[in-house]
C-alpha positions in Angstrom: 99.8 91.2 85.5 97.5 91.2 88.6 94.0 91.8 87.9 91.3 92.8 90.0 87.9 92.1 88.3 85.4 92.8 91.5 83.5 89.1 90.5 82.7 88.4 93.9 79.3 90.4 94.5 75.9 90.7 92.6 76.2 94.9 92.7 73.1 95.5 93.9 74.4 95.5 97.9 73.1 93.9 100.5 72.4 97.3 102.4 69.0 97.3 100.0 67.4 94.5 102.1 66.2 93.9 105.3 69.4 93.3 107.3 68.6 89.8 109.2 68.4 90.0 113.3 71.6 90.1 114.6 73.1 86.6 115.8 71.4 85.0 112.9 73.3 82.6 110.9 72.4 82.5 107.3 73.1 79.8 104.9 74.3 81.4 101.8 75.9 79.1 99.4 76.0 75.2 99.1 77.0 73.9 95.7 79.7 71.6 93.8 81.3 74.4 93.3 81.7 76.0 96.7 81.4 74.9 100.2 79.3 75.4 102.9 79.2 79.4 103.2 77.5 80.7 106.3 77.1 84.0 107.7 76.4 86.0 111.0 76.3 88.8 112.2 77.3 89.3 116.2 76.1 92.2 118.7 78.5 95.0 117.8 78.7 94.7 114.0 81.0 92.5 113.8 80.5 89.7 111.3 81.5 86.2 110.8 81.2 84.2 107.2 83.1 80.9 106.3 83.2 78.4 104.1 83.6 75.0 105.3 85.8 72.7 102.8 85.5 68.7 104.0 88.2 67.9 101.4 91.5 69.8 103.1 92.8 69.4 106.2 93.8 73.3 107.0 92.4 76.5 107.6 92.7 80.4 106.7 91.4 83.0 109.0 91.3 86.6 108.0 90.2 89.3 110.0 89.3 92.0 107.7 89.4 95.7 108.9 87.2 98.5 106.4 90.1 100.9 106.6 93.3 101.2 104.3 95.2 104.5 102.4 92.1 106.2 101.1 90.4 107.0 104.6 94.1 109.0 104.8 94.7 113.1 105.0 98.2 113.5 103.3 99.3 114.2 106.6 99.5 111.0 107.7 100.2 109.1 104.7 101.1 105.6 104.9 99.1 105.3 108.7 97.2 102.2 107.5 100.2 100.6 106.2 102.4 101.5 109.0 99.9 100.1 111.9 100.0 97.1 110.3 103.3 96.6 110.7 103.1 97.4 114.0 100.1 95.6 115.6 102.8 92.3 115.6 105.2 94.4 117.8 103.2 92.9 120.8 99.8 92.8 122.7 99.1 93.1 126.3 99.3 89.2 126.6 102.1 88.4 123.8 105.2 89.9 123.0 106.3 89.8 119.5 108.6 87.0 120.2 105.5 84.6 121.5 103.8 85.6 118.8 105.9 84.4 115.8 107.1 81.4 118.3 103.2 80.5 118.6 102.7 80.4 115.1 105.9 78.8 114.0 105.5 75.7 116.2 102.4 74.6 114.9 103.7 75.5 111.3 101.4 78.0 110.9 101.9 80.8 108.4 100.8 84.5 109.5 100.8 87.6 107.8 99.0 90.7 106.5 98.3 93.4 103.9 97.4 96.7 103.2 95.1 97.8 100.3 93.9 101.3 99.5 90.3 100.3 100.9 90.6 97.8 103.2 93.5 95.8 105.3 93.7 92.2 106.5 95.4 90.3 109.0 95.8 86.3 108.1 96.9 83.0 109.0 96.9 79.6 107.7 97.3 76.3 109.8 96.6 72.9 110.5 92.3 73.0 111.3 93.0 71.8 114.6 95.2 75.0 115.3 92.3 77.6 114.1 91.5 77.9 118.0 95.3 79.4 118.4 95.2 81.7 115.0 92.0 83.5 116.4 93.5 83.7 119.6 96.8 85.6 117.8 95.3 87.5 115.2 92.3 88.1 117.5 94.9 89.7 119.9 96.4 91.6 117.9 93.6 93.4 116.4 92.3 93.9 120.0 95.1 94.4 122.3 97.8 95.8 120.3 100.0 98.2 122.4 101.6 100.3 119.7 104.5 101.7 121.9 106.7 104.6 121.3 109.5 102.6 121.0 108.4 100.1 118.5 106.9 102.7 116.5 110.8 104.4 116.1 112.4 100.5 115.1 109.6 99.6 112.6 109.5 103.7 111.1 113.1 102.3 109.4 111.2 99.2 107.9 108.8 101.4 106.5 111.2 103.5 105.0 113.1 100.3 103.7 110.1 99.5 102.1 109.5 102.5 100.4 113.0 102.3 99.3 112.7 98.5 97.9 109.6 100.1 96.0 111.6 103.0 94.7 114.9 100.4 93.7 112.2 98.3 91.6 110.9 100.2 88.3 108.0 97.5 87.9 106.3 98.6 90.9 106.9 102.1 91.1 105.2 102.6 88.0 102.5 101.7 89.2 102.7 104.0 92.1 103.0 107.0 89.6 100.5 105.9 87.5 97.8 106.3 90.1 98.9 109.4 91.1 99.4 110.2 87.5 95.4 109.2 87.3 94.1 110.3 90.3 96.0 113.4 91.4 96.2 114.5 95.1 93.1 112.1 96.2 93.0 109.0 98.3 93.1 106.7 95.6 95.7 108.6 94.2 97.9 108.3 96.8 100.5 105.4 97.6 99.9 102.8 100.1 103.1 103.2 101.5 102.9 107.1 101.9 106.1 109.0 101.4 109.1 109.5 103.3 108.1 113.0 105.1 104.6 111.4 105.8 106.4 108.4 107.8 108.9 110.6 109.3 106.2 112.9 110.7 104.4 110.0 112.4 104.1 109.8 115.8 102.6 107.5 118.5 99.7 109.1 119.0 98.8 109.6 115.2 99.0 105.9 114.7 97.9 104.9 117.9 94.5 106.9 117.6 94.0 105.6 114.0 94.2 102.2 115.7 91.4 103.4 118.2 89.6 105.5 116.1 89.4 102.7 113.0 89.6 99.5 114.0 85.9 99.5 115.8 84.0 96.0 115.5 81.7 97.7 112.7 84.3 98.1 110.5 85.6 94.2 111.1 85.1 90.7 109.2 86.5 87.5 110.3 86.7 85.3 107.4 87.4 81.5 107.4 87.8 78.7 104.6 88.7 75.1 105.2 88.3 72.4 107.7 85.3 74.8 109.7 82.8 74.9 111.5 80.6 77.9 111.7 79.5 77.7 115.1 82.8 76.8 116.1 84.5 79.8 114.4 81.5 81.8 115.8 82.9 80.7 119.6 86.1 81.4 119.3 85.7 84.8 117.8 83.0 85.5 120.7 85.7 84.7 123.0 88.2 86.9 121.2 86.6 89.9 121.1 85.0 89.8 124.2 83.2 92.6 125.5 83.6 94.7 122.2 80.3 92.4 121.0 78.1 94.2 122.7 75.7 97.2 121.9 73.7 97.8 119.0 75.6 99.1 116.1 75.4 97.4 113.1 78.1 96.8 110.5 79.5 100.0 108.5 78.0 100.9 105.5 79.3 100.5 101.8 81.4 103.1 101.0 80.0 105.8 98.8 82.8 106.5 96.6 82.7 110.6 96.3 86.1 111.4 97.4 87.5 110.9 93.9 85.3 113.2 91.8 87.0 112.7 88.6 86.0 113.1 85.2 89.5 112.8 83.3 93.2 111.8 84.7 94.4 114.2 87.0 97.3 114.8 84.5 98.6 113.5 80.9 101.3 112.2 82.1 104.2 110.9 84.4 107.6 110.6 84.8 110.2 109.2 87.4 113.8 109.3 85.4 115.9 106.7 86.1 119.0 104.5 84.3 117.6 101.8 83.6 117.9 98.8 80.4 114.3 98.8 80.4 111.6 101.4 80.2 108.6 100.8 81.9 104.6 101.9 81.4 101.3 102.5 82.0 99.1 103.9 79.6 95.3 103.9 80.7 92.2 106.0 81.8 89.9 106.3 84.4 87.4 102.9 84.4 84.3 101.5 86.4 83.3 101.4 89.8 83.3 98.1 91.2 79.2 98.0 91.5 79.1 98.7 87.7 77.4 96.2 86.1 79.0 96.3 83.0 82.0 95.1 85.0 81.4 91.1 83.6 81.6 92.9 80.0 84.7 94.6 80.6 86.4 91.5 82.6 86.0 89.7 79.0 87.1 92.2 77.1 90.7 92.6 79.1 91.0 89.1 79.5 90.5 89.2 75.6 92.8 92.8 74.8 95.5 91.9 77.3 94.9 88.8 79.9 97.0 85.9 78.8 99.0 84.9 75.2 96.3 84.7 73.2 95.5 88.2 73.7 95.9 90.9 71.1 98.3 92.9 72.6 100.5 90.1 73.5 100.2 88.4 69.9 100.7 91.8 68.5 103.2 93.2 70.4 105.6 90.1 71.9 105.0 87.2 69.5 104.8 88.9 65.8 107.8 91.4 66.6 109.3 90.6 69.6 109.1 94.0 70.8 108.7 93.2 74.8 108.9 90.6 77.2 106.0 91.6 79.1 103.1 93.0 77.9 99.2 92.7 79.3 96.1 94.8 80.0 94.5 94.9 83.8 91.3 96.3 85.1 90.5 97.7 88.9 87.7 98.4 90.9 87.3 100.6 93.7 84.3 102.3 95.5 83.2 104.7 93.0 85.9 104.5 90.7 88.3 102.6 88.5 91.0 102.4 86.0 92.0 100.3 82.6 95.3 100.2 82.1 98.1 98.6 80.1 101.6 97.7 80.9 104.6 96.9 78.6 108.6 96.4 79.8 110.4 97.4 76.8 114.1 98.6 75.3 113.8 102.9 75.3 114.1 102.7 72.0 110.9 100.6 71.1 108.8 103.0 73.5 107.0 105.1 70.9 106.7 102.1 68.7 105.1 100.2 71.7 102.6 103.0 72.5 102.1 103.1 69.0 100.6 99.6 69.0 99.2 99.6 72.1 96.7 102.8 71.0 96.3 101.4 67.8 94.8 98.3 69.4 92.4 99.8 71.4 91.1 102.0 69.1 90.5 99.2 66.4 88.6 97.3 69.6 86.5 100.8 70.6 85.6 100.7 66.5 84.9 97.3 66.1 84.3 95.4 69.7 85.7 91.8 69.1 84.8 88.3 67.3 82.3 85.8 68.9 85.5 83.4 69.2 87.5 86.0 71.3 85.3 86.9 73.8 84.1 82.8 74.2 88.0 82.5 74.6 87.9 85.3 77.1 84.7 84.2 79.2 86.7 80.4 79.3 89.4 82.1 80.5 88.1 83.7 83.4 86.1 80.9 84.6 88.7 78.4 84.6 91.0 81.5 86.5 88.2 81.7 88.5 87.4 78.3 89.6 91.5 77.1 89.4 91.7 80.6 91.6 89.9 78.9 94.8 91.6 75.8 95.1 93.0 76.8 98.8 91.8 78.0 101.7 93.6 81.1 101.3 91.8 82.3 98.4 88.4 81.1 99.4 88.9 83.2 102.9 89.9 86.0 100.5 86.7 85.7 98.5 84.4 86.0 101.3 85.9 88.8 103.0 86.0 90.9 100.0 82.5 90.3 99.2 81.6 90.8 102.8 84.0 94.5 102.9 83.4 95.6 99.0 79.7 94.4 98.4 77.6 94.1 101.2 76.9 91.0 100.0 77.9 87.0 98.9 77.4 85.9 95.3 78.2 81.9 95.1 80.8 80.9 92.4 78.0 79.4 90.0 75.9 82.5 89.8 79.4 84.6 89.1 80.3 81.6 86.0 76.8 82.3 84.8 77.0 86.0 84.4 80.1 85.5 82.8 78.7 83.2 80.3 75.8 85.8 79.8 77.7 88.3 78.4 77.3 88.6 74.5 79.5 91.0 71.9 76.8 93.3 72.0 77.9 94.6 75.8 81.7 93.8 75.1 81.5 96.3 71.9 79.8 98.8 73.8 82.0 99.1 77.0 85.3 98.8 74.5 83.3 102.1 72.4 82.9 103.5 75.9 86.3 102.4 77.9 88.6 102.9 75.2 87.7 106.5 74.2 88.1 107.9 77.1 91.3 109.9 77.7 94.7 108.6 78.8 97.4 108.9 80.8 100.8 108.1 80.4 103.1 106.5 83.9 106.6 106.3 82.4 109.8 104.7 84.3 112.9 104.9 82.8 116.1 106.8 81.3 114.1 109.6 79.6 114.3 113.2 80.8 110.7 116.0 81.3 111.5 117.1 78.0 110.6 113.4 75.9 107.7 113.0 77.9 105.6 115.1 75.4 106.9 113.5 72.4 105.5 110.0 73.9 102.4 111.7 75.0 102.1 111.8 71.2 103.6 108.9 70.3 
């Protein structure tokens, strides 16, 4: 299971200081642990943190833009998604063709995401090829052209993609689970958007959210490996141009009030289909990622649900073989969150599997867990953590999230040393919290409407 823990920032945000002088370049981290982590911010907004790492001899740039599926109306689902597909259709300088040919003959890997709060473009290369990765990615962020005509060939991609989503029960349980959480609000909504959404796009609605979102405030460039800052600093200066100019300073943090939830949106969700295995989600609303009970509750999934050791896994999988896949996950968002737990199971094992699953929480919201599991737990995640940035990629990943979701940089010893301060004490209590609140059910599978109420109560 993928888990997203939020352990990059301190929580308190970096908009509650005095924001440095713009072109300043701040040393934030140096330690065993992490590299060289320095950060500026340029005339515009636009800011620039990397971490230089002697010991490789490559390089991952990522330019970050602060907009993803939750800044979309339903109207025009899946816009986020669907321009970044289409921002490597060509620049004014490149065609999509000398793009990929660029990157390819250096060896170069180059690629991008979408998220619900955020979207990056990223490549990895050879250090003395970071000059020609911000010139691409730099490009295409700046001078994408976002024709009419490459808007109708990549529209079919889309929809293929929604398609291969739909084809593969694993992940579209997930899609209906946030919507089973959530309801009809951002975060509730799929990344992909639906088919109507994407058929209703035209030019001009992606086109303007290109002009309308990607502004320099909204943007990080983040680099890990074989860097230097000032180098990095020049060759994004020359990227961007004359969009570094002005006064504007970066965006802030975002508030989290468009998901003003109290509860799940519904009990429960179903998507029928014939399938040998039954899939689920079974959670509640969580924590926002500034919460600062969030180190607590990292240990107690890792501990519930994270790896074998785990109670649901021993209790489910190893002591009656009841699933092959079984495991707890926590994410963050502005605002808001969600626990969660997955199992893959036979139809026929469902209501035991729920069975256990709520039984297992509810002993944990009674009785928290023993001093060995969460010391277990709090190993766990710091060896995940630490084994987690070996490469460049996820060190570039590290600092633009912290940059995008905190405000802020918190270096990887002072995140291993909140994580050995938590005690039972704050596990027990955000287990008594967390798992009391209500649930919600995501169900894929052969069932029809009419079970879903007997698993409800299963």
């Amino acid at each position: 299971m993928t888990t997203s823990y939020g352990l990059t920032g301190a929580g308190t945000g970096a908009a509650a200081s005095v924001p440095a002088p713009v072109g300043t370049t701040a040393l934030l981290d140096v330690d065993e642990v992490g590299g060289r982590v320095e950060r500026t911010e340029l005339p515009g907004g636009l800011r620039v943190i990397t971490e230089t790492m002697p010991g490789v001899l490559s390089a991952t740039l990522g330019i970050w833009v602060g907009v993803g599926s939750r800044d979309e109306s339903p109207s025009v689902g899946g816009s986020s998604h669907f321009l970044e597909h289409l921002l490597f259709k060509g620049t004014r300088s490149r065609t999509a063709l000398e793009i990929a040919t660029a990157m390819d003959a250096v060896g170069g890997e180059m690629n991008a995401f979408t998220a619900k709060e955020h979207t990056c473009y990223y490549a990895n290369v050879l250090a003395s090829d970071l000059p020609l990765a911000v010139t691409l990615l730099g490009d295409l962020v700046t001078e994408a052209l976002n024709t009419a005509p490459d808007l109708e060939s990549e529209r079919t991609v889309v929809l293929e993609e929604i398609a291969m989503r739909d084809d593969e029960p694993a992940d579209a349980v997930h899609d209906l689970y946030a919507e089973t959480l959530f309801g009809d609000t951002p975060l509730g909504r799929s990344v992909l958007g639906t088919i109507s959404s994407i058929e209703a796009l035209t030019r001009d609605d992606v086109d303007g959210w290109y002009r309308q979102r990607y502004a320099v405030p909204s943007i990080v460039v983040a680099a890990a490996g074989r860097v230097d800052h000032q180098q990095v600093l020049d060759l994004v200066t020359a990227a961007f141009g004359d969009r570094l100019s002005g006064d504007a300073r970066p965006d802030p943090l975002r508030s989290g009030e468009d998901v003003p939830l109290t509860a799940p949106a519904r009990p429960g969700g179903l998507i029928r289909r014939t399938t040998e295995q039954t899939h689920l989600l079974l959670g509640s609303l969580g924590m926002g990622r500034l919460d600062e009970r969030r180190y607590a509750a990292a240990v107690l999934d890792a501990a519930v649900g994270g790896g074998m050791s785990s109670r649901l896994f021993q209790e489910i999988r190893e002591k009656r073989g009841l699933v092959y896949s079984v495991g707890s996950s926590l994410t963050h968002y502005a605002g808001a969150g969600s626990f969660s737990v997955y199992a893959g199971c036979s139809p026929k094992r469902v209501p035991e599997v729920l069975r256990l699953v709520r039984a297992c929480l509810t002993e944990v919201a009674g009785t928290g867990l023993t001093a060995e599991e969460v010391a277990r737990a709090q190993g766990q995640l710091k060896g995940g953590l630490v084994l987690g940035l070996e490469d460049t990629g996820s060190r570039m990943s590290r600092l633009g999230k912290s940059e995008l979701s905190f405000g802020e940089y918190l270096p990887v010893r002072a995140v291993l040393d909140l994580l050995d301060g938590v005690d039972e004490e704050q596990v027990r209590a955000v287990a008594a919290d967390l798992f009391t609140r209500p649930t919600c059910l995501a169900v894929v599978g052969p069932y029809r409407e009419r079970d879903l109420d007997r698993l409800l109560a299963a």
